[in-house]
C-alpha positions as CSV (number, residue, x, y, z in Angstrom):
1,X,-7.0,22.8,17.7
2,X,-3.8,21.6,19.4
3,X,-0.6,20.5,17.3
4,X,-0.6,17.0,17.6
5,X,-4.8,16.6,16.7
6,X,-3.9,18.7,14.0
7,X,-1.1,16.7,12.6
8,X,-2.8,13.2,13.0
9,X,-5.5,14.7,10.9
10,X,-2.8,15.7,8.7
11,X,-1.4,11.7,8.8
12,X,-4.8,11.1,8.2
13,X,-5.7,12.6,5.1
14,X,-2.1,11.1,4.2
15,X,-3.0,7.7,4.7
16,X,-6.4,8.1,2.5
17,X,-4.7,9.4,-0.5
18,X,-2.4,6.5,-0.6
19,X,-3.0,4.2,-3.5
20,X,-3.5,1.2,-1.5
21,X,-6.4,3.0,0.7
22,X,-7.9,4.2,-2.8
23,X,-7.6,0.7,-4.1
24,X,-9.4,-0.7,-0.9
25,X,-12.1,1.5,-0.8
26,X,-13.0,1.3,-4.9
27,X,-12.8,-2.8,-4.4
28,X,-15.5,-2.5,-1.1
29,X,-17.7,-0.2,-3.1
30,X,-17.7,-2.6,-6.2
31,X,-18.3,-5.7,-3.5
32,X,-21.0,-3.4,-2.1
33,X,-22.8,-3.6,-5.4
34,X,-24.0,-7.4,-4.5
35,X,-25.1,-7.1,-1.0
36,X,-25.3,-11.1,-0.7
37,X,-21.7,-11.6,-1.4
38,X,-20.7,-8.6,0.6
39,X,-22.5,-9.9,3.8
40,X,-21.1,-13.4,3.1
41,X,-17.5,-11.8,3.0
42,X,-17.8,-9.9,6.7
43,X,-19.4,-13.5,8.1
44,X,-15.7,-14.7,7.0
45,X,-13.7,-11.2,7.9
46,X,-15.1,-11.8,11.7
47,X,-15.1,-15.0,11.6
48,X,-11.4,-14.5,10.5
49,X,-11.1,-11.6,12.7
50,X,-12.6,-13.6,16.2
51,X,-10.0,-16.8,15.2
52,X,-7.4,-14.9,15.1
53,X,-7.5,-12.8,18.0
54,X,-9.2,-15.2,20.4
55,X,-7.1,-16.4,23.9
56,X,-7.2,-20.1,23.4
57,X,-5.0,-20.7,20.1
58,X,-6.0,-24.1,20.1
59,X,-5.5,-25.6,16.9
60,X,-5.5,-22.7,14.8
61,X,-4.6,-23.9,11.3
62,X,-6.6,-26.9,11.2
63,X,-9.9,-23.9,12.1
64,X,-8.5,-21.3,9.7
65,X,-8.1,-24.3,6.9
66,X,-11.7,-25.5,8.1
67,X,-12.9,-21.8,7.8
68,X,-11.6,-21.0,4.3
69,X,-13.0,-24.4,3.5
70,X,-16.4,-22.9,4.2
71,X,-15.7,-20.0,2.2
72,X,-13.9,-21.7,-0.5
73,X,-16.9,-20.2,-3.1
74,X,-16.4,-16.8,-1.9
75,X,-12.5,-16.5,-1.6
76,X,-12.3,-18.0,-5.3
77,X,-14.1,-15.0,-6.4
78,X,-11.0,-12.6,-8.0
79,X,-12.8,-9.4,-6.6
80,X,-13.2,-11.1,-2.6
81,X,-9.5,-12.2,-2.9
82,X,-8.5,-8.4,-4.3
83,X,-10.7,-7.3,-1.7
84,X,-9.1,-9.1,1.2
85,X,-5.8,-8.2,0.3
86,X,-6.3,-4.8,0.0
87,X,-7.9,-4.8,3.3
88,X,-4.8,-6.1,4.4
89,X,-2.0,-3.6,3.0
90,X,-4.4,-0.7,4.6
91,X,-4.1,-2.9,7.8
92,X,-0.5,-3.0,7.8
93,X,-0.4,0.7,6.9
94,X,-2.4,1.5,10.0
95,X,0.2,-1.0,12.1
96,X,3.4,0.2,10.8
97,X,2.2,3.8,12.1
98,X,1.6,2.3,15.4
99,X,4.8,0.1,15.2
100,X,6.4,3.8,14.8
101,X,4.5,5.6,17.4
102,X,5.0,3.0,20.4
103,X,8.6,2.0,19.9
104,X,9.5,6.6,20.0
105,X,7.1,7.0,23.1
106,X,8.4,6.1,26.0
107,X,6.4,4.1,28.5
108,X,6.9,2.2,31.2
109,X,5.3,-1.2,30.9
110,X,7.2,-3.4,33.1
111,X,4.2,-3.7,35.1
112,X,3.3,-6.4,33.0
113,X,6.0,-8.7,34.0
114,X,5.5,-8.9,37.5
């Protein structure tokens, strides 16, 4: 096994002993307990997901307010809301790493301005 496969496994097992990855994967088990709500939360989570990452912004809040709107039962639920923001400190975990990685590698991407 080279070094850096190694080490990222390393980072890895890291990252999964963190209390906020602990915390997110004992609230999707609990939510995993009542299949309904747990499929009505991913609906919203890629619904959420597809919004959010989509080309045309359009009007974005006035869909994201719409969307919660449609949700409104399942994000008053304490464990969904717990849920979701766990989901989210794992998230940023996972983005501050590659926040790290990309701005100490070195590459060239001016090709994208021209």
């Amino acid at each position: 096994m080279d070094t850096i496969t190694y080490k990222t496994q390393s980072l890895v097992r890291e990252m999964r002993n963190q209390k906020d990855y602990k915390e997110y994967r004992r609230l999707q088990k609990k939510l995993e307990e009542d299949q309904a709500l747990f499929h009505r939360v991913n609906e919203y989570r890629k619904r959420s997901f597809l919004l959010h990452n989509r080309p045309d912004v359009g009007n974005i809040m006035q869909e994201v307010r719409n969307l919660r709107e449609e949700y409104k039962e399942e994000l008053v639920n304490p464990l969904v809301m717990d849920y979701l923001i766990a989901e989210q400190k794992v998230c940023k975990m996972i983005r501050d790493v590659s926040e790290i990685i990309a701005e100490n590698i070195d590459l060239d991407y001016s090709f994208l301005e021209e």
